[in-house]
BATISE-323280 format. One record per residue (C-alpha): x, y, z. Coordinates in Angstrom, 1 decimal. Layout:
BEGIN
- xx  yy  zz
- X  Y  Z
...
This chain:
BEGIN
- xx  yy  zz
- -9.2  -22.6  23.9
- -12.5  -21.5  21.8
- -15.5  -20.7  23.4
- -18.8  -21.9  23.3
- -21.5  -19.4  22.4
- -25.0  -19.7  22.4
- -27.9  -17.6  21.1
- -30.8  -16.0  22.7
- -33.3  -18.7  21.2
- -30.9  -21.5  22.1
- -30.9  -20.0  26.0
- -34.5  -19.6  26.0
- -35.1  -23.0  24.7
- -32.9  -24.6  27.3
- -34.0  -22.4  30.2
- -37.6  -23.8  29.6
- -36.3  -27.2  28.9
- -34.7  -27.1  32.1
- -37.4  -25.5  34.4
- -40.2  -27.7  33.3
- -37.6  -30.4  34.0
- -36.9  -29.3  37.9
- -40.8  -28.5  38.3
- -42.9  -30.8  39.8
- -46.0  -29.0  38.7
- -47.3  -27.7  35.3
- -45.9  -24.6  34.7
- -47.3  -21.5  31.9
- -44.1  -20.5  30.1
- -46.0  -19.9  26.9
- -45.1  -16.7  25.1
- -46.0  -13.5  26.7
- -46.4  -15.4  30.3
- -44.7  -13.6  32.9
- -42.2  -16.8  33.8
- -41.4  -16.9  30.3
- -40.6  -13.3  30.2
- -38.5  -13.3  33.1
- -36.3  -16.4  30.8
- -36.1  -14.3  28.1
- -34.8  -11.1  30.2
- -32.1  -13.8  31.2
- -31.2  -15.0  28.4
- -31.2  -11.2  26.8
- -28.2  -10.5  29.5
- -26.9  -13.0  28.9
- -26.1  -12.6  25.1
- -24.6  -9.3  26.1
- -22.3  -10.9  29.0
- -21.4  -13.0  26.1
- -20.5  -10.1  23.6
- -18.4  -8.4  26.4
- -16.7  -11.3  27.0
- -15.8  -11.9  23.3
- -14.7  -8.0  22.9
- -12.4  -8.7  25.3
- -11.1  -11.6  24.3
- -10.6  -9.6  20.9
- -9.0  -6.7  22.1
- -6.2  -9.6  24.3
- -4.2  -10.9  21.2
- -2.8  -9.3  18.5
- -4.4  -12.2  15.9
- -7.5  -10.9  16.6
- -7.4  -6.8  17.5
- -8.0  -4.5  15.0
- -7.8  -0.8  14.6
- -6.8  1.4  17.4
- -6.9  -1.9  19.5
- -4.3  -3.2  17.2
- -2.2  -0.3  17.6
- -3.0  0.0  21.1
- -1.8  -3.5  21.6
- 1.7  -3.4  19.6
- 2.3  -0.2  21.2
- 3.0  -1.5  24.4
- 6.0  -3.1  23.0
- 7.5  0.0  21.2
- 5.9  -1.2  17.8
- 3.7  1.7  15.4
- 1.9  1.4  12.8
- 3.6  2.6  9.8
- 1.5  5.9  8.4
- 0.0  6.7  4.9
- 2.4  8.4  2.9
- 1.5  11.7  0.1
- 1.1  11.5  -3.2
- 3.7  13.4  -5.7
- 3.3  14.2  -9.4
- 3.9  16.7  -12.0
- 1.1  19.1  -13.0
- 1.1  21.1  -15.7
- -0.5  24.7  -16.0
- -1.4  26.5  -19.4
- -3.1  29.3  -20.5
- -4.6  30.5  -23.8
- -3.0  34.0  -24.1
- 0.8  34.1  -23.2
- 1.6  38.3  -23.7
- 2.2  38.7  -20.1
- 4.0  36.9  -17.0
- 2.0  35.4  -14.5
- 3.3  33.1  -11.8
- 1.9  30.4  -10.1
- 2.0  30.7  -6.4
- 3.5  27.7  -3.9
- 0.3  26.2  -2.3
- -2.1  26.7  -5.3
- -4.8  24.0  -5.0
- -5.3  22.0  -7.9
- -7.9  19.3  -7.8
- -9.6  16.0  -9.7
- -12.6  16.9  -11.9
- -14.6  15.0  -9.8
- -13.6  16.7  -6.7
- -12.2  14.1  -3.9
- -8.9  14.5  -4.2
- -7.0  17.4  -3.8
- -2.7  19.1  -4.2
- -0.9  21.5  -3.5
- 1.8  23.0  -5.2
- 5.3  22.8  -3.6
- 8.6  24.4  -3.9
- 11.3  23.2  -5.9
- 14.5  25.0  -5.9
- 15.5  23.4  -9.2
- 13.4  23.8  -11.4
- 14.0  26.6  -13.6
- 10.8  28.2  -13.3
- 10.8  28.6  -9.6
- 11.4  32.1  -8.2
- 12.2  32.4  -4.1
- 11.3  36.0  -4.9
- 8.5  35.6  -6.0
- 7.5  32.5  -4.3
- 5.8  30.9  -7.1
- 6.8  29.5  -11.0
- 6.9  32.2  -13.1
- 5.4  32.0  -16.8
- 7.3  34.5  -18.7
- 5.8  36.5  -21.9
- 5.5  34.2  -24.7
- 5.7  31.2  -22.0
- 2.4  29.1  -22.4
- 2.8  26.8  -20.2
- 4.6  25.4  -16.8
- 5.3  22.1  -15.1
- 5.5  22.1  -11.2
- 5.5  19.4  -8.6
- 2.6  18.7  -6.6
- 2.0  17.3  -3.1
- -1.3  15.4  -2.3
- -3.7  17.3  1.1
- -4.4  13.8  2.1
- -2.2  11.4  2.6
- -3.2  7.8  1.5
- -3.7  5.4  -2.2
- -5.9  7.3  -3.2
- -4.1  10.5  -4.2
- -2.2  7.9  -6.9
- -4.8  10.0  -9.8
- -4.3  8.3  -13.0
- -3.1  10.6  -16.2
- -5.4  13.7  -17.2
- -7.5  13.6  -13.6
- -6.1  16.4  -12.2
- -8.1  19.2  -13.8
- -9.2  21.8  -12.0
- -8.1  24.8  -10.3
- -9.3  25.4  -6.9
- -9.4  29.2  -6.9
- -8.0  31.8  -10.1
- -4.4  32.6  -10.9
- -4.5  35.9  -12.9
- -3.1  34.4  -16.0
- -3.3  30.9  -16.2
- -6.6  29.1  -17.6
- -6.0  25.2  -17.3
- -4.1  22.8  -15.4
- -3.9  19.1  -15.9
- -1.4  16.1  -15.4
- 0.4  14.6  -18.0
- 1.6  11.2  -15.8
- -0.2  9.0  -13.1
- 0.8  10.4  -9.3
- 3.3  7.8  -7.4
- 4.0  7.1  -3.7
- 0.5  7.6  -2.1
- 0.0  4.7  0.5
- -2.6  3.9  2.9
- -1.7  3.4  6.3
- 0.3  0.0  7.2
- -3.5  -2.7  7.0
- -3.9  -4.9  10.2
- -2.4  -8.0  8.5
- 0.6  -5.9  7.5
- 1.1  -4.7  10.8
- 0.4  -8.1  12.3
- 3.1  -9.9  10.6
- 5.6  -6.9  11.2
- 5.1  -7.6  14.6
- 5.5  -11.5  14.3
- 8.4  -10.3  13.1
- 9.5  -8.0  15.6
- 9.6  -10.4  18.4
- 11.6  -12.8  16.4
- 14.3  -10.2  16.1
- 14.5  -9.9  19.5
- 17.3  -12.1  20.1
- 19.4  -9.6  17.6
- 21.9  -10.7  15.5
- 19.7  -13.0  13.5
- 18.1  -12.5  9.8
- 15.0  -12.1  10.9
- 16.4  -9.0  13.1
- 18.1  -7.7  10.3
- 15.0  -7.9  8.3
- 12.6  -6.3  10.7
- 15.1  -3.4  11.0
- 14.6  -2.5  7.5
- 11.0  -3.0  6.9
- 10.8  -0.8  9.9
- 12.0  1.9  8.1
- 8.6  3.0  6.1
- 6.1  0.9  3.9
- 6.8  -1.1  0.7
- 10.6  -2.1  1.3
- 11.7  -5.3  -0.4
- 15.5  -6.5  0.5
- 17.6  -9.3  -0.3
- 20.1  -10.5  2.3
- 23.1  -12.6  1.2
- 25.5  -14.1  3.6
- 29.5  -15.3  4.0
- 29.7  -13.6  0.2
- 31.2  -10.2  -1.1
- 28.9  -8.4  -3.4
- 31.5  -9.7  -6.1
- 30.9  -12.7  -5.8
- 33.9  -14.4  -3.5
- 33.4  -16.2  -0.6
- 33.7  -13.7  2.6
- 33.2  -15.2  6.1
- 31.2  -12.9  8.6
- 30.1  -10.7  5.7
- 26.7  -10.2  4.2
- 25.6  -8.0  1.6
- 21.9  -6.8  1.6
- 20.3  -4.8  -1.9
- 17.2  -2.7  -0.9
- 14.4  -1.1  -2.5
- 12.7  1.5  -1.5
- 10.0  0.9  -3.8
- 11.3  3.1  -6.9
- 13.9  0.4  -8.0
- 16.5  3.1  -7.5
- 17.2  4.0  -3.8
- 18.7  7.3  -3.0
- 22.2  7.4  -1.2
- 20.0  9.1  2.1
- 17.8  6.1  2.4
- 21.0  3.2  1.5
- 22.7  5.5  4.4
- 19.5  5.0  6.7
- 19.2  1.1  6.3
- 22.8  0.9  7.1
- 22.4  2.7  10.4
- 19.0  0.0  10.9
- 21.2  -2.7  10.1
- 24.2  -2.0  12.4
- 22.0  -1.6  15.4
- 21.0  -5.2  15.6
- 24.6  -6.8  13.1
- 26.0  -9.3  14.6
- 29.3  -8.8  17.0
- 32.1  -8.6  15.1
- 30.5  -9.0  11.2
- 30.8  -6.4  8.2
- 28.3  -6.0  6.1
- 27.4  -3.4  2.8
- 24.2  -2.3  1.7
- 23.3  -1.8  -1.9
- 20.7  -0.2  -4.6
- 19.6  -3.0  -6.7
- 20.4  -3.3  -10.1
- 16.7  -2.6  -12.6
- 15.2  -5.2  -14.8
- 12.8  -3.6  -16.5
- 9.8  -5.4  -17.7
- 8.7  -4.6  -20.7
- 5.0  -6.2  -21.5
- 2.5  -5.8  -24.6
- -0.8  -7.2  -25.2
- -3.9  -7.1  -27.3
- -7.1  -6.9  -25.3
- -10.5  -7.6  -26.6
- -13.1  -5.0  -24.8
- -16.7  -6.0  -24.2
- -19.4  -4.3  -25.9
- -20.6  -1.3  -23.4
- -17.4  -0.4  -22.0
- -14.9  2.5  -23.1
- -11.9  1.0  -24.8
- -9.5  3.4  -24.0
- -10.6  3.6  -20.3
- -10.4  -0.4  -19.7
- -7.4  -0.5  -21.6
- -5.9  2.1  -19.0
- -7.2  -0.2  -16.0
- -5.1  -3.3  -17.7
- -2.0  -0.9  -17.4
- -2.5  0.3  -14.2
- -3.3  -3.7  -13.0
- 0.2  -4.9  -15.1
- 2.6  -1.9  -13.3
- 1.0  -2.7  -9.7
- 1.2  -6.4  -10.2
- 4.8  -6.0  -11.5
- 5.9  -3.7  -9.0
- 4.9  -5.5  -6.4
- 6.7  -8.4  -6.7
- 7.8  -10.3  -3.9
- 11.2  -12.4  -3.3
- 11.6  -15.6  -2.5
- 12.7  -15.9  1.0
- 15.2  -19.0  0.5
- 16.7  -18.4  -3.1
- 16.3  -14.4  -2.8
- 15.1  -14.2  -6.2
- 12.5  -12.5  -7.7
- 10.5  -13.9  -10.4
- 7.7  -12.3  -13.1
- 5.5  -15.5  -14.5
- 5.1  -14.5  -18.3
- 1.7  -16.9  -17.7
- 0.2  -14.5  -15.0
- 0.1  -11.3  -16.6
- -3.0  -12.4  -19.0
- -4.5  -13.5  -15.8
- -4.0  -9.9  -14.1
- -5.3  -8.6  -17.7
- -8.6  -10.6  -17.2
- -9.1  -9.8  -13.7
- -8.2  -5.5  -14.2
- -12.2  -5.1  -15.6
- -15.0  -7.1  -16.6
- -15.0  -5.4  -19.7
- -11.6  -7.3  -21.3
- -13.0  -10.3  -23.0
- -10.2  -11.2  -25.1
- -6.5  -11.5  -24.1
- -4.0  -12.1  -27.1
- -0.5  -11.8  -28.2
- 1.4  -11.5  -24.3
- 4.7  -11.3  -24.7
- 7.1  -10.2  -22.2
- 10.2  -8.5  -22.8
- 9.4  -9.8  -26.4
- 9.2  -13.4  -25.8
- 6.9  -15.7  -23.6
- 9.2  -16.5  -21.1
- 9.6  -16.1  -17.3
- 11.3  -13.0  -16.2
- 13.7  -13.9  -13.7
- 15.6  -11.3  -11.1
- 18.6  -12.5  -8.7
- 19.3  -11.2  -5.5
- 21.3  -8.4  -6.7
- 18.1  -7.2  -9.0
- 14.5  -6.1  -8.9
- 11.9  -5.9  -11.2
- 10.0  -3.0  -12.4
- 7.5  -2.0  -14.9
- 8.8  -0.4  -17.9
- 6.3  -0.1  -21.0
- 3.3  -1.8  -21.0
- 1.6  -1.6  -24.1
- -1.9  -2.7  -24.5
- -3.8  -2.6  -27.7
């Protein structure tokens, strides 16, 4: 049921109304009287008894918490929030004079050139640069440069730094002079939003009967943040007919699961299967999408910059897209992607020549695919 607010003039205004109503003499409730002041203290405690009340009806539901409320609220029925995830990239670090070895140490700080975002370097036991002696990547004479993974300080989307931001060195390495990044960081996430963590739930106490779809689902959302799935029942992977089988492909979000994560959702999925059913789990196979545009830039703005902004826009759109929950396919609109052009900066003015995968069609993915970006060229 909603509730009825009312404001402090609408309560003063009705208070008066009312007294001079009950009052069988003349009363002074002009402004700055002391009867009228009295009203207005009333009707000031009033629009705070009011606020309260609204807080808490707030901070009662899960449609309307937010925040730590939220969280707070879902926790009490063994739900979390799903948390930010790090950045990861390649950096790569040069110097001018190469007659020595130098080595650059795990945990260098490397940072953006404007300063808000910040790495550190991490270990990685194949790459042939790495030395556990040493504990760094060695440069060897005549070796002018070195490329080493990267892990973001702060977790969240905004560690994601586009190519060439990562530019500075936070602190010297005796032989080495520049570092930059050759390729946009991946996998930086925000925290799960409210809406996200809303429908998650929704979706938790649907699979609480088990044994159900929606069960199944929930179980590998649960797993962490930007998992799509397909789930195809009474049907071997081949093809035949299968009763009491299902088949689900997941993504982890790369388009090409590892064998860890497949062997994760499988342990998700048998938790909450259905007595007596079999099931397999499966990497999807890649469609790439291949798009190419000319875009008209707007007089004012840096071409090369706002063409950048129309790739990003084009790889998050296509990465990103959902399935259809009743066909399980998952479909690229060839008409869209000027649209996503146009909206990517105020500064394209012109979009011309789309094509995708070199023709103007829709790309289409089945249940045993996924879509994913694969060159987007924009002129």
């Amino acid at each position: 049921m909603a509730i009825s607010t009312k404001d402090f003039t609408t309560l003063v205004r009705e208070s008066v109304t009312a007294i001079q109503g009950y009052a069988s003499v003349l009363l002074d409730l002009t402004i700055g009287s002391i009867l009228r002041a009295v009203v207005e203290a009333n009707a000031a405690v009033t629009v705070w008894l009011e606020s309260l009340i609204m807080q808490v009806l707030a901070i009662t539901r899960a449609a309307t918490s937010s925040g730590a409320d939220l969280d707070s609220w879902v926790a009490d029925f063994g739900v979390s929030r799903l948390p930010a995830t790090y950045a990861t990239g390649q950096v790569t670090f040069s110097r001018f004079t190469a007659t020595q070895q130098a080595v650059v140490p795990v945990g260098t700080t490397v940072q953006t050139g404007d300063g808000t975002q910040q790495y550190a370097v991490v270990a990685d036991m194949t790459n042939p640069a790495y030395s556990a002696a040493l504990g760094g990547y060695v440069l060897a004479a005549g070796m002018p440069s070195v490329s080493v993974p990267v892990l973001a300080v702060v977790a969240g989307a905004a560690g994601n730094a586009v190519i060439g931001a990562v530019s500075v060195i936070a602190g010297a390495i005796s032989g080495v002079d520049t570092v930059t990044n050759g390729a946009s960081f991946a996998n930086g996430a925000d925290a799960e939003s409210d809406p996200a963590l809303r429908t998650r739930f929704i979706a938790y106490i649907r699979s609480l009967s088990k044994a159900t779809k929606d069960a199944v689902g929930y179980a590998i959302t649960s797993l962490k943040q930007g998992v799509t799935y397909a789930l195809v029942e009474n049907q071997t992977y081949a093809g035949a007919v299968q009763m009491g089988y299902f088949y689900v492909v997941v993504d982890d979000g790369t388009g090409a699961p590892g064998s860890t994560f497949l062997a994760t959702v499988s342990n998700a999925i048998d938790a909450v299967r259905p007595l007596c059913s079999s099931f397999g789990v499966f990497a999807p196979a890649l469609l790439n999408a291949s798009v190419a545009m000319t875009c008209t830039i707007g007089a004012g703005y840096d071409g090369a910059a706002t063409r950048q902004l129309v790739v990003t826009a084009l790889t998050n759109y296509i990465n990103a897209l959902p399935r259809d929950p009743v066909t399980q396919t998952m479909t690229l609109p060839y008409s869209r992607l000027a649209q996503v052009a146009y909206d990517a900066s105020p500064g394209v003015t012109n979009v011309t020549g789309v094509t995708l995968n070199g023709s103007t069609a829709d790309l289409v993915a089945t249940a045993k695919q996924t879509v994913k970006a694969s060159t987007i060229s924009v002129a």
